[in-house]
N, C-alpha and C positions, 0 to 999 in steps of 0.2 A: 422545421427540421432541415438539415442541411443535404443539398443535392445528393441520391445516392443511398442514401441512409434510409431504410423500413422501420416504422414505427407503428405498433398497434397497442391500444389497451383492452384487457382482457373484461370479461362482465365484473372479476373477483377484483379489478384494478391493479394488476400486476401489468409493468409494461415489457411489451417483446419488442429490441430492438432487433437490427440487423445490416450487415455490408456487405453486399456483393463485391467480390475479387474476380476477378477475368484471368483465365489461364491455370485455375488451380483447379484441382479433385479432393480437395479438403476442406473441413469444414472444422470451425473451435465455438465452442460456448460455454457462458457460463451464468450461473444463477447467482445474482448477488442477495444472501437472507441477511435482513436488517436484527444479524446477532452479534454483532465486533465485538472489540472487547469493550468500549466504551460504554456499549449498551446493555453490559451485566452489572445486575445488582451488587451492592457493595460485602468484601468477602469473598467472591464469585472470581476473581483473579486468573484467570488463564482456562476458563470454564466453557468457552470459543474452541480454544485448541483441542478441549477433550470431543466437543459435539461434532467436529470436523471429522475425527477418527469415528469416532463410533456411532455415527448415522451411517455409515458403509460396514456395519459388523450384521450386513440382515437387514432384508426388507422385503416388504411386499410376502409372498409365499418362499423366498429365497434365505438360507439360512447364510453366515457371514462366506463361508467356503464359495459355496453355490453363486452368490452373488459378485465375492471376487471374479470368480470364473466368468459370468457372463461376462461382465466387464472386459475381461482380458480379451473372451471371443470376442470383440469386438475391434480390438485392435486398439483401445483408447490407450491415450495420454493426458492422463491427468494433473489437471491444473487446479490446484485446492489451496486457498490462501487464505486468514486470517489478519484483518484489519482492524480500524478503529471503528470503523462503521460497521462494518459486515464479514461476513461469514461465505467465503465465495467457492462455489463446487461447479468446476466442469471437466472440459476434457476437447485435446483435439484427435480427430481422426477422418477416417477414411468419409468420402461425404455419400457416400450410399448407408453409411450405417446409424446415419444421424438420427433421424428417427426411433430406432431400435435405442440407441444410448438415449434419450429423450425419455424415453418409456420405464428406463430404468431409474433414471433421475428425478422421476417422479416420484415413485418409491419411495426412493429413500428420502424425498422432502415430505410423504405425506404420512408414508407408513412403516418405518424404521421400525427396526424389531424391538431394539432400545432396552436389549437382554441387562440382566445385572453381572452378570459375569464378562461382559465383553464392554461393561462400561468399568469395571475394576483393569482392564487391560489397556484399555483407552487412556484413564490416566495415570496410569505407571508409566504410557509410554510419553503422556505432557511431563512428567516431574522427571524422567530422564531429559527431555529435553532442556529443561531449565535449567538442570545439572552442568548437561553438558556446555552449557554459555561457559564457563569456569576453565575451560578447554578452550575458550572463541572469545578472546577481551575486547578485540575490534569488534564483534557483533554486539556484545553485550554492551558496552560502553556507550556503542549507538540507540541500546533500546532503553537504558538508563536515560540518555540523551534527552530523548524523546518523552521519557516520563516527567523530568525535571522542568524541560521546558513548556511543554501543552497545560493547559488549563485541564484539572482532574475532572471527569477521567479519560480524557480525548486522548492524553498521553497513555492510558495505563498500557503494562505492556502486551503482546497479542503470546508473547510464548507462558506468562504467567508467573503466579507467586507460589514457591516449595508451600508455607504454610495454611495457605487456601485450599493449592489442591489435594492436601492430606485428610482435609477436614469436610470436601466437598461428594456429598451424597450422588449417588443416583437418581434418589426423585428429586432430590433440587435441581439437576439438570435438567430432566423432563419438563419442570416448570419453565426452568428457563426458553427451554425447545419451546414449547408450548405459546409462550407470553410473546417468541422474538421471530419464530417463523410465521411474520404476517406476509400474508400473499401480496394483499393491496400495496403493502410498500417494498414487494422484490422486485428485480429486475432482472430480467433474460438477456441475454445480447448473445448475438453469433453472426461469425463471419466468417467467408470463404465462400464455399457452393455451397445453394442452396434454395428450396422452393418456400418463400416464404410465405404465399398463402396457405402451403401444405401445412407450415408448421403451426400456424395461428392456429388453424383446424384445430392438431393433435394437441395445443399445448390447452386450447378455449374445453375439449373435451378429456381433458385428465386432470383439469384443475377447476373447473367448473361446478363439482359438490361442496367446494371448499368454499363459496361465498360469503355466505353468512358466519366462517370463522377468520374471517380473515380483517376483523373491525382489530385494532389498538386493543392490549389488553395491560395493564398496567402492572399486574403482579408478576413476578420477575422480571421484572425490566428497570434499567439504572436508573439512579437521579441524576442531574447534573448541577456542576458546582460550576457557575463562569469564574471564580475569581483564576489569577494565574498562579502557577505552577510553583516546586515547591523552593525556589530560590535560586540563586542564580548559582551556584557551587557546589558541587558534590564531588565528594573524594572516596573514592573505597580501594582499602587498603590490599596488598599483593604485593608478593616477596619476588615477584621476577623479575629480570632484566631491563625490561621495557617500563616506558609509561605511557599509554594509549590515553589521546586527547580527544575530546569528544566535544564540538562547539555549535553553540546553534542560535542564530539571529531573526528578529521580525521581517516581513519580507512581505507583500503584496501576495493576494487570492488571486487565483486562475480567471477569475470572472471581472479581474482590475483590468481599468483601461493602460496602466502601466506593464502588466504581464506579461509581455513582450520584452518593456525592456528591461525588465529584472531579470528575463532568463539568457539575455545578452551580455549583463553584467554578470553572471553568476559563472558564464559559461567565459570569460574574457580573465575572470578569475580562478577557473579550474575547469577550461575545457580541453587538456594536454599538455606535452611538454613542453607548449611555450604559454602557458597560461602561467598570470602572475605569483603563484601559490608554488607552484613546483619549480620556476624557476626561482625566486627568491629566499625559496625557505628550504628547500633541497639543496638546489643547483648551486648557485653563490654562498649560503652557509654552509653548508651539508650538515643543518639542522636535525633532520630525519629520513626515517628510510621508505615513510610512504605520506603521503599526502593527499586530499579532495576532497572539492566543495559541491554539493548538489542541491538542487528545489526539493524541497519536501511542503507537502500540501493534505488539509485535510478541508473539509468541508470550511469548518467554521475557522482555522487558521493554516497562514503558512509559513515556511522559514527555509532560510538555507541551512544546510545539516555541512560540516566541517569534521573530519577526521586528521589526526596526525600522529602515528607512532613513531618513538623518538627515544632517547637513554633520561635517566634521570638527572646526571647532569647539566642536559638541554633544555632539558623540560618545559622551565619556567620564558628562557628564549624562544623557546618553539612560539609555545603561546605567545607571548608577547609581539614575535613578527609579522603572528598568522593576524593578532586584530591591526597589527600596522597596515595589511595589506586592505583587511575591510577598510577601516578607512580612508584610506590613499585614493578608493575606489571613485570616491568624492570631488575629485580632484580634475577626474575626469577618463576617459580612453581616446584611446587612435583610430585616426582611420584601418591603419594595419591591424590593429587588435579585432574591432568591426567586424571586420573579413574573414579573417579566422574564425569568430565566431556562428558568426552566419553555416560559412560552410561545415562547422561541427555540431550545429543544432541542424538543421537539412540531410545532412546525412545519417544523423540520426534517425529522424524522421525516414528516410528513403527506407533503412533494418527496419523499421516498425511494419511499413508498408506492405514490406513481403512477408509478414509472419500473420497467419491467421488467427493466430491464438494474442498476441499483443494488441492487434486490432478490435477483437472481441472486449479484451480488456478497456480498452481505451475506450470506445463507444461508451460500454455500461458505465463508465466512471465521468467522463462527459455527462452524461445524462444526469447522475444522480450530482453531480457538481454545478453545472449550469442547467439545468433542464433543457440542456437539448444538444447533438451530437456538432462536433467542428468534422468538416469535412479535412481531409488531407491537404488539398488545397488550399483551404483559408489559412490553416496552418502555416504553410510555405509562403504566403501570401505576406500574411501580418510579420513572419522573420525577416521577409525581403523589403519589406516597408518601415525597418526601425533604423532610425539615422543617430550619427553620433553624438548631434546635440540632442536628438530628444532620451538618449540614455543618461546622456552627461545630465540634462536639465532634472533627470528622476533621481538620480543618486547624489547631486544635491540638495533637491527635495526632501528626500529620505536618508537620511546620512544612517549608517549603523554605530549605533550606539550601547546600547543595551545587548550585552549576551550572556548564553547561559553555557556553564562549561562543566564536564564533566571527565574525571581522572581515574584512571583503573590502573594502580603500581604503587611501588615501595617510597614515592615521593609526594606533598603536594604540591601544585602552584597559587600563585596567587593570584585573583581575578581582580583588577584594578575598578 
């Protein structure tokens, strides 16, 4: 494990990370349950989203009101996401009250009330969500994105499908809960202040009857299909003004010895306004009216994710200058590009640093990514050690070729 970082494994095999921060009186955690949406059964489509909501409707002796309420006494800030892997429930706050939020998070991972009427409210409030993408074509367009390009069902999406969750029962949830909340393969992470032998303590004593349920249980739980995704082009039609471009290329895992300088290249490509994407395809066309390229990363793949909204006129230009710039990328960077770079991935880095709740995050996802945490250091480290031939030498290497494109508006384009 990397300097700084606590690590323990529980009897049940769950593991408690953790980072101490100097100078703060807060504390963020979170429980990553191995239920994403990848990991539900087929049919099950946004069945993640509804468990997120309604393992907080009640638990423990606390009915949903009651429970709210604790919660609030306590001052939490709730950080609750939906992924492809997992199912992630935490919260930052006050760090005297850790513990107490601890005690409640147990609950509702062990003993959620998992009422039938507050799981009919649960997903009324997933299929208004999905609803409302139709309102968000940038959001949507990216989660389409993401569908079309991942190998099924890595891509599926985490907000869900209208005709699944109309069809989706209460006890097939429960199963689901049941099959995907294994202990042995959660992970805890928390960071900020904090007693971390204390918290092995409470966490070895609240999860500790749970052993012997915590083996792999196969029933609810997804299959997987390696082959890839469902082709390189999709169009869905919309009578509005706009045409929201949605692009997304193979790209090197977190755990490549190249990783570094992918995320040099990616950030030299769309780290500001003097990165090659905004000025090229904004600035000197005035192509569109927004643009950016970012790393997206799952366990088993990763890619650069590409947005561009733009008029239907443009459209087909947009795209077309947005792959001229991937592959120009090939060709080479500058020392000045470099530099830039560096200092908008470092500074990034610096925001991470000071948020207890993004560090939490980044531990537990380190962990389940490489088995084991990158200190903030190494980080800054391996950024300040990548030179312009060895990024030049990788994006030769790997020229981008292959993408998958995705259009939400009254026009198509065409993907060469």
């Amino acid at each position: 494990m990397a300097e700084g970082v606590d690590k323990h494994t529980l009897k049940n095999g769950m593991v408690v990370l953790g980072e101490s921060m100097e100078g703060v009186e807060s504390a963020a955690f979170g429980f990553m349950l191995p239920a994403g949406a990848a990991q539900l059964p087929e049919g099950c489509c946004g069945a993640s989203n509804v468990i997120a909501d309604w393992i907080f409707r009640g638990a423990g002796s606390k009915n949903s009101r009651q429970l709210g309420d604790a919660l609030d006494g306590l001052g939490l800030h709730r950080v609750n996401s939906v992924g492809s892997s997992h199912i992630t429930i935490g919260a930052a706050l006050e760090a005297g009250n850790l513990s107490k939020a601890i005690d409640l998070y147990a609950d509702v991972i062990l003993r959620a009330s998992l009422k039938q009427d507050q799981f009919e409210l649960a997903r009324q409030l997933a299929i208004d969500g999905v609803l409302s993408l139709d309102d968000e074509p940038r959001q949507k367009v990216m989660l389409k994105l993401r569908e079309q390009f991942y190998p099924s069902p890595l891509g599926r999406s985490a907000a869900g499908d209208i005709d699944e969750l109309k069809i989706l029962t209460d006890e097939k949830t429960k199963g689901i809960i049941k099959a995907n909340f294994n202990l042995s393969q959660t992970i805890f992470a928390v960071a900020g202040k904090y007693d971390f032998d204390s918290i092995c303590r409470q966490m070895e004593d609240l999860f500790a009857a749970n052993i012997e349920d915590s083996e792999t249980k196969d029933e609810g739980r997804g299959t997987r299909d390696d082959g890839r995704a469902r082709g390189k082009y999709k169009h869905i039609d919309n009578e509005g003004a706009q045409v929201h471009i949605g692009l997304m290329t193979e790209t090197v895992k977190p755990a490549d010895e190249n990783y570094y300088n992918a995320r040099v290249a990616i950030s030299v490509l769309s780290g500001g306004m003097s990165a090659r994407l905004f000025t090229e395809v904004r600035e000197k066309r005035g192509l569109c009216y927004a643009i950016g390229a970012r790393y997206h990363t799952l366990k088993e793949a990763a890619g650069i994710m590409c947005y561009a909204g733009t008029t239907p006129e443009k459209a087909q230009e947009t795209l077309d200058v947005i792959i001229g710039e991937f592959e120009r990328l090939s060709e080479g960077i500058t020392e000045e590009e470099m530099g830039r770079a560096k200092v908008g991935l470092k500074s990034t880095l610096i925001l991470q640093s000071e948020s207890s709740s993004s560090r939490a995050g980044a531990i537990g996802s380190d962990y389940y990514m490489l088995g084991r945490v990158r200190s903030l250091d190494e980080i800054k480290k391996k950024i300040e050690q990548t030179t312009v031939d060895a990024v030049s030498d990788f994006l030769r290497g790997n020229k981008f070729k292959e993408f998958t494109v995705v259009t939400i508006g009254p026009k198509r384009v065409t993907v060469k």
